[in-house]
Jmol script that loads the backbone (N, CA, C; Angstrom):
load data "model"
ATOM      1  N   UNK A   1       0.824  -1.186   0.000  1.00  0.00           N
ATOM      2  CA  UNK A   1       0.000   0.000   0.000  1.00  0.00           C
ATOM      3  C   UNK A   1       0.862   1.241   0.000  1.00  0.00           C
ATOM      4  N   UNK A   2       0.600   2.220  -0.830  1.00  0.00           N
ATOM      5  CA  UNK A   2       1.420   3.886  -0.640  1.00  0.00           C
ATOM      6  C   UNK A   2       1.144   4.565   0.446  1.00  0.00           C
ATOM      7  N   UNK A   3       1.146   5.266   0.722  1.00  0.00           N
ATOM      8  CA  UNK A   3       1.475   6.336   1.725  1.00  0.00           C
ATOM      9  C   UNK A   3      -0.024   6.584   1.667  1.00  0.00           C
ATOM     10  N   UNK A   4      -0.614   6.908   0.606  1.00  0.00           N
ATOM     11  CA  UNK A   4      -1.878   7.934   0.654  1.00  0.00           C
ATOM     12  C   UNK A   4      -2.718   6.568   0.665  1.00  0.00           C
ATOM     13  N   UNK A   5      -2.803   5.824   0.172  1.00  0.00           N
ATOM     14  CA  UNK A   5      -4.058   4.522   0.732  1.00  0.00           C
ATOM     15  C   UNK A   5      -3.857   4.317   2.554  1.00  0.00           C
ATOM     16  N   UNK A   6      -2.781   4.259   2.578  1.00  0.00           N
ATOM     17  CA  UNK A   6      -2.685   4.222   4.545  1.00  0.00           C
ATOM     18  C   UNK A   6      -3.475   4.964   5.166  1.00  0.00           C
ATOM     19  N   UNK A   7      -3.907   6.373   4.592  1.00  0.00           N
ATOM     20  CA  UNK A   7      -4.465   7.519   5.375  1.00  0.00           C
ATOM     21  C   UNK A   7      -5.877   7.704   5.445  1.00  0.00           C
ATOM     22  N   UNK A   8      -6.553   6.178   4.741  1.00  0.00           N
ATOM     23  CA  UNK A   8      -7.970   6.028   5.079  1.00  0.00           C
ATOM     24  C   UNK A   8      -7.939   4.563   5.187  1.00  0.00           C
ATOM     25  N   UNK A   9      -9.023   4.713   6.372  1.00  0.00           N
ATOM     26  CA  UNK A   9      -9.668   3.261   6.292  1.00  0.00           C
ATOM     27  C   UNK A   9     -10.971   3.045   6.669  1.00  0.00           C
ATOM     28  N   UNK A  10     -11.615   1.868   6.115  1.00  0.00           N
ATOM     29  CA  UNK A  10     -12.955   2.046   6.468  1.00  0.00           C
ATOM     30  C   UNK A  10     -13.250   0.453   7.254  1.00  0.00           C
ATOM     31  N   UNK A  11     -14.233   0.455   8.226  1.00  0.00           N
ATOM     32  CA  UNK A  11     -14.191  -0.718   8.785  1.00  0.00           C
ATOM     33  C   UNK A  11     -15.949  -0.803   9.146  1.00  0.00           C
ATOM     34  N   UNK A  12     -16.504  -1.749   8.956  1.00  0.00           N
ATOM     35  CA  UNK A  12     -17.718  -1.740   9.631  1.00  0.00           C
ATOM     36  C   UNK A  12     -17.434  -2.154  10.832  1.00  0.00           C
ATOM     37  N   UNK A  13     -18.197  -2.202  12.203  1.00  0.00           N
ATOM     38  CA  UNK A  13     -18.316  -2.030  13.591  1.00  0.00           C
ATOM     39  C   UNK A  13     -19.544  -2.516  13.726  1.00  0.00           C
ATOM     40  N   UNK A  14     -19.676  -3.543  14.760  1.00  0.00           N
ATOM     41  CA  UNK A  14     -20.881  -4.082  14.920  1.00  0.00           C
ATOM     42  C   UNK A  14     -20.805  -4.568  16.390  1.00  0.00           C
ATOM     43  N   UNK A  15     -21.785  -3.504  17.594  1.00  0.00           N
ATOM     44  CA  UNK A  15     -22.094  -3.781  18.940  1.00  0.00           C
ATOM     45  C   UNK A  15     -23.026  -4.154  19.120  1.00  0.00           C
ATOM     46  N   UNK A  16     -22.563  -4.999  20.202  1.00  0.00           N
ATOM     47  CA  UNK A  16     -24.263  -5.991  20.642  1.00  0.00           C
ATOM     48  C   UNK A  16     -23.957  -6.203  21.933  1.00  0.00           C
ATOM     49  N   UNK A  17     -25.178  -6.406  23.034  1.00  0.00           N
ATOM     50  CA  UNK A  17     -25.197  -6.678  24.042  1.00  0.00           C
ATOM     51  C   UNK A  17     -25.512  -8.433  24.348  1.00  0.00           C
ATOM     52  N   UNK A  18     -24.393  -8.998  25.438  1.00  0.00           N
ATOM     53  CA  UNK A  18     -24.753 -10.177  25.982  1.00  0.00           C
ATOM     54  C   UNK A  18     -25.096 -10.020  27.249  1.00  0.00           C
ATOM     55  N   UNK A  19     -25.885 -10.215  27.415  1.00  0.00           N
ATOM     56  CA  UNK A  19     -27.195 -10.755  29.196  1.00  0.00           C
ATOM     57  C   UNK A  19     -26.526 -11.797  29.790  1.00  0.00           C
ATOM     58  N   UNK A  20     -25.852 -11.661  30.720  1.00  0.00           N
ATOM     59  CA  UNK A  20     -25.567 -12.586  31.838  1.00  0.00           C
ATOM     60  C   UNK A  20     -26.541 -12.419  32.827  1.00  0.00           C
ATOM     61  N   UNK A  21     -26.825 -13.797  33.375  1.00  0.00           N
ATOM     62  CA  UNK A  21     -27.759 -13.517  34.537  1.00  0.00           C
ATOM     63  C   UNK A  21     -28.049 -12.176  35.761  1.00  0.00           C
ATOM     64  N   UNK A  22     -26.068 -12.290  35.639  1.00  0.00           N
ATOM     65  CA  UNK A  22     -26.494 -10.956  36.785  1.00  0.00           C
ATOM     66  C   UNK A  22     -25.984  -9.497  36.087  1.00  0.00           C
ATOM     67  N   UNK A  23     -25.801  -9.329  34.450  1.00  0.00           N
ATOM     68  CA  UNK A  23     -24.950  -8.064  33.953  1.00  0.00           C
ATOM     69  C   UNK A  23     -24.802  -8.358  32.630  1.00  0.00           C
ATOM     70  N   UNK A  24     -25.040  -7.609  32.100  1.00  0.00           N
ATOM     71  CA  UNK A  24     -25.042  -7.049  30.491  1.00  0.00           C
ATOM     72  C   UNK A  24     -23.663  -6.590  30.439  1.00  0.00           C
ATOM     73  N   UNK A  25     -22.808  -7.276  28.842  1.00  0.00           N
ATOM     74  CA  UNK A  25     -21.452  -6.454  28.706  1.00  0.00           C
ATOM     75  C   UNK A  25     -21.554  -6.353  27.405  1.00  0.00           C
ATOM     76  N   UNK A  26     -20.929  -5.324  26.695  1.00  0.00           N
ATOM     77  CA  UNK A  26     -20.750  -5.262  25.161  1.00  0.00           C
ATOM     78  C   UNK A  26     -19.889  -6.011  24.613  1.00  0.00           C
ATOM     79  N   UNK A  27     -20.501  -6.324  23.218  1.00  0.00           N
ATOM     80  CA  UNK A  27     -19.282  -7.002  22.277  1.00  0.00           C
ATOM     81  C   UNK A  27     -19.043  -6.430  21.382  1.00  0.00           C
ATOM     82  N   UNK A  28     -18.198  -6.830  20.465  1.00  0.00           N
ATOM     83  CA  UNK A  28     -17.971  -5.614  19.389  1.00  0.00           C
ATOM     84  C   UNK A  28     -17.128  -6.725  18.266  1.00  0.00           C
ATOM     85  N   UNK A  29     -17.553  -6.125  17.100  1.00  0.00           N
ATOM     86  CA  UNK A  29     -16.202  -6.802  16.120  1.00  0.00           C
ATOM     87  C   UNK A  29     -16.138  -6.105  15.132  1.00  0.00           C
ATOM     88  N   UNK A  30     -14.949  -6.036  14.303  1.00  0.00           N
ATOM     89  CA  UNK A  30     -14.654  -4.741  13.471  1.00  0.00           C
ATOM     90  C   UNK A  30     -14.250  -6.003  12.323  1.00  0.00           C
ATOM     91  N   UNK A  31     -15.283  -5.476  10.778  1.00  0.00           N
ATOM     92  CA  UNK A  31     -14.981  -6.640   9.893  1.00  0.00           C
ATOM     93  C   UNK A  31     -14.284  -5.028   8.444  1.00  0.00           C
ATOM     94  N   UNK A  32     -13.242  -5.444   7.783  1.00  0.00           N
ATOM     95  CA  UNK A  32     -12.501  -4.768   6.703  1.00  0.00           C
ATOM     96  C   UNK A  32     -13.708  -5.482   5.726  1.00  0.00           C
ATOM     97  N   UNK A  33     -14.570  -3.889   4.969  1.00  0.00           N
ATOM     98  CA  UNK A  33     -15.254  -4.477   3.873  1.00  0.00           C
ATOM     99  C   UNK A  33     -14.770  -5.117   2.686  1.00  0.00           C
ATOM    100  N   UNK A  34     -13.110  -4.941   2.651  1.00  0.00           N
ATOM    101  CA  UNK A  34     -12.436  -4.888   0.900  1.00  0.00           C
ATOM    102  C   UNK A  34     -11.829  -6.120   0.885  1.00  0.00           C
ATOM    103  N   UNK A  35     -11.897  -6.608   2.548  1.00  0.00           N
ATOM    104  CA  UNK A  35     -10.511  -8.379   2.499  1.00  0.00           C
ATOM    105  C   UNK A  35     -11.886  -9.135   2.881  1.00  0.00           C
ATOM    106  N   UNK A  36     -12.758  -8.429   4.290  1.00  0.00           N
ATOM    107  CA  UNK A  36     -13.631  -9.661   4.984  1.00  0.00           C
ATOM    108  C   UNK A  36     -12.980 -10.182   6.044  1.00  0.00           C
ATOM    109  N   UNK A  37     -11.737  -9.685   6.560  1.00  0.00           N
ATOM    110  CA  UNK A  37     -11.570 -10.305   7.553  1.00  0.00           C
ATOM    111  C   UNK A  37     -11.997  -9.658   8.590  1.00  0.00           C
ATOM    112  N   UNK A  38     -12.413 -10.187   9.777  1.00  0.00           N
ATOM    113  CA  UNK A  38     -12.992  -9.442  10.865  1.00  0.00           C
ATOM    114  C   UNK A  38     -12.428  -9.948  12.297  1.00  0.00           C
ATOM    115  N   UNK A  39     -12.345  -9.115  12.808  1.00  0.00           N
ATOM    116  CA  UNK A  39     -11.124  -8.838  14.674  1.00  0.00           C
ATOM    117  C   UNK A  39     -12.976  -9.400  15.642  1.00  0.00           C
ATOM    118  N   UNK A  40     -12.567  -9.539  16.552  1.00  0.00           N
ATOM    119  CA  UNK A  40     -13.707  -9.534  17.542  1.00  0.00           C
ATOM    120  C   UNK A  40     -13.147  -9.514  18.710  1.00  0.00           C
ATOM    121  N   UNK A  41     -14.126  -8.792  19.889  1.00  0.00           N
ATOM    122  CA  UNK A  41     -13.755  -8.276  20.751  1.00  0.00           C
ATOM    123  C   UNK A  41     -14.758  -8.720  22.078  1.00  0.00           C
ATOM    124  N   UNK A  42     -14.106  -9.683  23.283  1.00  0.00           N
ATOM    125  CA  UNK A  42     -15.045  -9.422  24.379  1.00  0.00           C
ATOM    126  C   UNK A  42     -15.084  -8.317  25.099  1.00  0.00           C
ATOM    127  N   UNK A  43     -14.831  -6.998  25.134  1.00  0.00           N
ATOM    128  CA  UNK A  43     -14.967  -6.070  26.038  1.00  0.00           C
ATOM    129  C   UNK A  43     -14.672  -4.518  24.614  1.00  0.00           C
ATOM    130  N   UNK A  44     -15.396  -3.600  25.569  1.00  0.00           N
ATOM    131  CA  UNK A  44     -15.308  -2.611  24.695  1.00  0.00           C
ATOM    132  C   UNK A  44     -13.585  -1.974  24.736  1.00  0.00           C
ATOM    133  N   UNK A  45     -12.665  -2.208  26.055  1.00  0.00           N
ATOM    134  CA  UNK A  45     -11.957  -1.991  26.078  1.00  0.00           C
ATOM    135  C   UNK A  45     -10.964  -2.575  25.037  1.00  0.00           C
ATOM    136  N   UNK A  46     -11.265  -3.648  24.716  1.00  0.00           N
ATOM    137  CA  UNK A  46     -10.220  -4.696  23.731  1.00  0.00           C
ATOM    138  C   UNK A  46     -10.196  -3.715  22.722  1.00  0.00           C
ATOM    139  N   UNK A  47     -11.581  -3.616  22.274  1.00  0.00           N
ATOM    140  CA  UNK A  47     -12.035  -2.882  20.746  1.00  0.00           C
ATOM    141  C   UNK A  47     -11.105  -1.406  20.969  1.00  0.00           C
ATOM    142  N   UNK A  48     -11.202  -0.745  21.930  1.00  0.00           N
ATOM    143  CA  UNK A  48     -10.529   0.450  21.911  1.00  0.00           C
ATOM    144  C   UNK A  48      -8.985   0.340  22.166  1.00  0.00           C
ATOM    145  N   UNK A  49      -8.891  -0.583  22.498  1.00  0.00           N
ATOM    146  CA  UNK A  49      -6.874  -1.250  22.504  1.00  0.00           C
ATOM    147  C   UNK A  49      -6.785  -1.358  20.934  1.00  0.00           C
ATOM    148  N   UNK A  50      -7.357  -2.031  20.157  1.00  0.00           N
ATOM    149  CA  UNK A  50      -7.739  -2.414  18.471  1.00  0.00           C
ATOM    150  C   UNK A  50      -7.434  -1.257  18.024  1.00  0.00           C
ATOM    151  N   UNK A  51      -8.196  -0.500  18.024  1.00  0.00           N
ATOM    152  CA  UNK A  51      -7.783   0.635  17.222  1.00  0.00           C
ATOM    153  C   UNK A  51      -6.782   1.605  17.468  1.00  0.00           C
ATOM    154  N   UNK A  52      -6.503   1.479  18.842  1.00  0.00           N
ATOM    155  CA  UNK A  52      -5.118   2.136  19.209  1.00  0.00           C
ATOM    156  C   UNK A  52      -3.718   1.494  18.589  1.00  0.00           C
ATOM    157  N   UNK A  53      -3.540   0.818  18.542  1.00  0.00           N
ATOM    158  CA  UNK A  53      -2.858  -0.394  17.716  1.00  0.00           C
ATOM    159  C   UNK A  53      -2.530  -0.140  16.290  1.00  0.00           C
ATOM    160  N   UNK A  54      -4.142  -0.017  15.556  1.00  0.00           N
ATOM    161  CA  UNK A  54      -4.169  -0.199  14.601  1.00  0.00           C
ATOM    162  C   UNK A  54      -3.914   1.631  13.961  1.00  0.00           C
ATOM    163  N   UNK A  55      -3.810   2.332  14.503  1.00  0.00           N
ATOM    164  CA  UNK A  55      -3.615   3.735  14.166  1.00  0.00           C
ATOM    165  C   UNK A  55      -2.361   4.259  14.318  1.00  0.00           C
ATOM    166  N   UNK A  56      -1.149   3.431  15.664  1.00  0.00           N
ATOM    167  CA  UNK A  56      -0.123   3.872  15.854  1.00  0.00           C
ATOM    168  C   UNK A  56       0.630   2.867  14.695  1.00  0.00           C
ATOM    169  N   UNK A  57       0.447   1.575  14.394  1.00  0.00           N
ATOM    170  CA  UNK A  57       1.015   0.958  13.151  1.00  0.00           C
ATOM    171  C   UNK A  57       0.805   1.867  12.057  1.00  0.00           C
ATOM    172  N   UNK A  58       0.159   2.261  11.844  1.00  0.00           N
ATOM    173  CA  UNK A  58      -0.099   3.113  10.443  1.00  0.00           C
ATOM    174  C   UNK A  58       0.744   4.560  10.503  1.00  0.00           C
ATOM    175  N   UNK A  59       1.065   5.054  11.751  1.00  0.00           N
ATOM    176  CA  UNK A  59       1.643   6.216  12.342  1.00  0.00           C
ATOM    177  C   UNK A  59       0.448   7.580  11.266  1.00  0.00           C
ATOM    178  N   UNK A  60       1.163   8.559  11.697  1.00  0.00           N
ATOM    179  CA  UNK A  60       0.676   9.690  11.417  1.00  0.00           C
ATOM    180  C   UNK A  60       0.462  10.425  10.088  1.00  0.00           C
ATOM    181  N   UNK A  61       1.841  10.141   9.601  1.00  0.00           N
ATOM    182  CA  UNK A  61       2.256   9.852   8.090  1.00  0.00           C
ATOM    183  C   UNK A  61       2.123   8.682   7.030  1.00  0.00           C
ATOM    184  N   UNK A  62       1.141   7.716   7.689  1.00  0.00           N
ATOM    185  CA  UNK A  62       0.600   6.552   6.629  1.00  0.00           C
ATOM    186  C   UNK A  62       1.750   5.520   6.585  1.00  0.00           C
ATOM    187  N   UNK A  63       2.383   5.503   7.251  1.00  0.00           N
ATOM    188  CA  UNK A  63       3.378   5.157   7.284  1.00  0.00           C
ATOM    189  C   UNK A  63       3.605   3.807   8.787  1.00  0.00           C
ATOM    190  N   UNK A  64       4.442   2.742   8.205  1.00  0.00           N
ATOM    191  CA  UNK A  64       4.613   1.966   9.694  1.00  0.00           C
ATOM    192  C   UNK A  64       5.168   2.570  10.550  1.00  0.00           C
ATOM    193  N   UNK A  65       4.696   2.614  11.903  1.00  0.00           N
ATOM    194  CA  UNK A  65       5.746   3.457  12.938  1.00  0.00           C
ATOM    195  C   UNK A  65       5.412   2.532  14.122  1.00  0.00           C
ATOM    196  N   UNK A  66       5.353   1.627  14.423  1.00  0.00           N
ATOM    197  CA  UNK A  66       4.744   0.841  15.199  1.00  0.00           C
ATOM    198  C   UNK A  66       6.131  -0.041  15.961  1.00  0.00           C
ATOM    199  N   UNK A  67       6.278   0.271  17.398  1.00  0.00           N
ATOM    200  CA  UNK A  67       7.745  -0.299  17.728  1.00  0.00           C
ATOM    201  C   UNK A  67       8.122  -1.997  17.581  1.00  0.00           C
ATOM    202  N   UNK A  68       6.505  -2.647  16.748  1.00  0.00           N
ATOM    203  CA  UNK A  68       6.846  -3.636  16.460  1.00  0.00           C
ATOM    204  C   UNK A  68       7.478  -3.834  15.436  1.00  0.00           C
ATOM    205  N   UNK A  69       7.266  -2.568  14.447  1.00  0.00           N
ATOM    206  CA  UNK A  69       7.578  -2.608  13.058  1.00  0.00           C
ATOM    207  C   UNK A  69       8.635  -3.552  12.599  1.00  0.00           C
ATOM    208  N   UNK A  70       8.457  -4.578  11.825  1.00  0.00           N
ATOM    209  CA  UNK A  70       9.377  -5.267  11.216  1.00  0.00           C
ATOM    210  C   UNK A  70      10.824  -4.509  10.575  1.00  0.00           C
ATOM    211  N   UNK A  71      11.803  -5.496  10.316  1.00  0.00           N
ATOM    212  CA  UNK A  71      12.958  -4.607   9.720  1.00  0.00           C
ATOM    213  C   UNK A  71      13.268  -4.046   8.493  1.00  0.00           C
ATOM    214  N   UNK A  72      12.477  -5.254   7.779  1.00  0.00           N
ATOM    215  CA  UNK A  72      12.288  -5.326   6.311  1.00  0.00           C
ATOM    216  C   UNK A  72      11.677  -4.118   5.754  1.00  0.00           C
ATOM    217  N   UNK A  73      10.536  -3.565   6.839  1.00  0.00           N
ATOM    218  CA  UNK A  73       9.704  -2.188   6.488  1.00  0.00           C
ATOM    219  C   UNK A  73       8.249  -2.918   5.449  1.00  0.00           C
ATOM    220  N   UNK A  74       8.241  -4.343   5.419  1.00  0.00           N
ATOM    221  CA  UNK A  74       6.884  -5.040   4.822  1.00  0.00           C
ATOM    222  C   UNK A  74       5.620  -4.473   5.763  1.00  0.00           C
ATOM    223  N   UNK A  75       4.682  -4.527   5.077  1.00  0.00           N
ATOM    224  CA  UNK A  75       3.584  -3.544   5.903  1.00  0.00           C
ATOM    225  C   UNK A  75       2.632  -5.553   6.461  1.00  0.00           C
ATOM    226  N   UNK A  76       2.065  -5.136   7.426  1.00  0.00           N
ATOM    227  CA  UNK A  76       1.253  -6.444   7.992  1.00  0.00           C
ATOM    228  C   UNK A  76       0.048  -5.511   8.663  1.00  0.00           C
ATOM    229  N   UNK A  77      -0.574  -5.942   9.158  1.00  0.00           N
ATOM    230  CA  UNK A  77      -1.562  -5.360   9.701  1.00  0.00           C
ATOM    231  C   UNK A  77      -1.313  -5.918  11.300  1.00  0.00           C
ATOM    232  N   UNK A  78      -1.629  -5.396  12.567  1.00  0.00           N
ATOM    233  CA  UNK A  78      -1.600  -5.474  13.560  1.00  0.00           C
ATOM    234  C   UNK A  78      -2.438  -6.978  13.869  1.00  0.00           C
TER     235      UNK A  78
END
end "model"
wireframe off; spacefill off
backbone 0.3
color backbone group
């Protein structure tokens, strides 16, 4: 991917509530319309770790900046 495809992305998001006997918690899963692959999440916190993740890999400049970043500089997705 170039620089300028990095600097958008689009993801559908889909929350739902599960009923435990004694407490309701959210779920969440984030599916990429263009591959189909989709992340899922038990807590809303996961989902908001997800995209923190997925925004500092991409860095600011579209670019990998992610201190996992490989050496090679091959782009992967988080």
């Amino acid at each position: 991917m170039t620089n300028q495809e990095n600097r958008y992305w689009a993801f559908m998001v889909r929350l739902y509530r599960v009923d435990d006997s004694e407490q309701s918690d959210w779920r969440s899963s984030v599916e990429n319309p263009h591959t189909g692959e989709r992340f899922g999440f038990g807590t809303l916190e996961e989902f908001f770790d997800f995209l923190k993740s997925f925004t500092q890999f991409y860095g600011p400049n579209g670019i990998l900046s992610s201190p996992h970043k490989q050496s090679d500089q091959s782009e992967r997705e988080p």
